[in-house]
Residue, then its C-alpha position, 0 to 999 in steps of 0.5 A: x692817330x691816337x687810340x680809341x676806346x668804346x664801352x657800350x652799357x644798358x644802363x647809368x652806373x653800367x660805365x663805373x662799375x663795370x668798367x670804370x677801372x678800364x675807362x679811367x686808365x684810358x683816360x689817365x694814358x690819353x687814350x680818346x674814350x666814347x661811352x654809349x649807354x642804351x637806356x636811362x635806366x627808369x626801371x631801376x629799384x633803387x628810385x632815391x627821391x625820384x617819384x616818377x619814371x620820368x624823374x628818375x631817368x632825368x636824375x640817371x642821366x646827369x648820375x651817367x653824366x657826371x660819373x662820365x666826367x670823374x672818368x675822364x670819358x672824352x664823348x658820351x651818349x644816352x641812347x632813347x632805349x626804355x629801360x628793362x624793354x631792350x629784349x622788346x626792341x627791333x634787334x637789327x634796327x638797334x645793332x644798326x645805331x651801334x654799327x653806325x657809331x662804331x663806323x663814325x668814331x672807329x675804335x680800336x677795342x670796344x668793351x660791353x657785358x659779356x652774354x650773361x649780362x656781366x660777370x656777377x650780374x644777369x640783367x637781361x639788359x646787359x645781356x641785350x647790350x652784350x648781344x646788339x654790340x656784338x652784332x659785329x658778325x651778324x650780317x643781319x645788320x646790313x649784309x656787311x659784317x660790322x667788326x671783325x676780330x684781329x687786324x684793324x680794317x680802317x677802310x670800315x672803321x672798325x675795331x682791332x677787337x671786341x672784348x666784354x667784362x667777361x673777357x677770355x685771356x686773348x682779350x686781355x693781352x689784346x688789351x695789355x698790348x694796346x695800353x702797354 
């Protein structure tokens, strides 16, 4: 079995800007890779020719798509999430969608923002994407913690580890390991 990739954004543009370097390398070393981003970012200030929230999200969502494609993403997905409104959404009901991509498609590392929102941005979406992603040990979901750091447990299918853009040192020797 080959090894799986999962980055979780807030919003389009999150997946090359924040990890496009990481998910290009998985790409190139045949790595099976699954983006899921939780909004199709209608509160963005940068509207280019777009004059309504609608039209914007539509353009965002083929950007998102596209951007996926130059990346070599091999799966996508656009969450139904309003943009700048995840701090409003149903925390154990959003972690819950997550657990159960994550327990459906079973990687071996998943990547997200860190819990200030990423590394030279604080975007309270990124922050929240950070936080339902790692619900990974909040039995909140469903009274079964959903990932564990350490060893894979192929049983429910979750990930050697967890790492965000903020990354500590053991996360990148997880990382260095798996695509050495």
């Amino acid at each position: 079995m080959g090894l799986k990739l999962m980055c979780v954004t807030a919003h389009p543009d999150d997946e090359c800007f924040a990890f496009g370097g990481a998910l290009a390398l998985a790409a190139e070393r045949g790595i099976e890779t699954y983006v899921i981003c939780l909004t199709d970012g209608q509160a963005a200030t940068n509207r280019g020719d777009a004059t309504t929230a609608a039209a914007l999200g539509a353009m965002r969502r083929e950007e998102f798509r596209r951007s996926c494609e130059v990346l070599g993403v091999t799966h996508h997905e656009l969450m139904d999430y309003h943009d700048a409104r995840l701090e409003f959404v149903e925390f154990p009901a959003a972690a819950g969608r997550l657990v159960e991509r994550m327990r459906r498609f079973k990687p071996d590392v998943v990547m997200t923002f860190g819990g200030d929102g990423g590394q030279n941005v604080v975007l309270r979406d990124c922050e929240l994407s950070h936080s339902e992603e790692t619900a990974c040990d909040d039995d909140a979901v469903d009274g079964d913690a959903g990932y564990s750091f350490g060893a894979r447990e192929e049983e429910r299918g979750v990930p050697a580890a967890c790492f965000s853009s903020s990354a500590d040192e053991a996360d990148e020797r997880v990382l260095r390991a798996i695509w050495s």
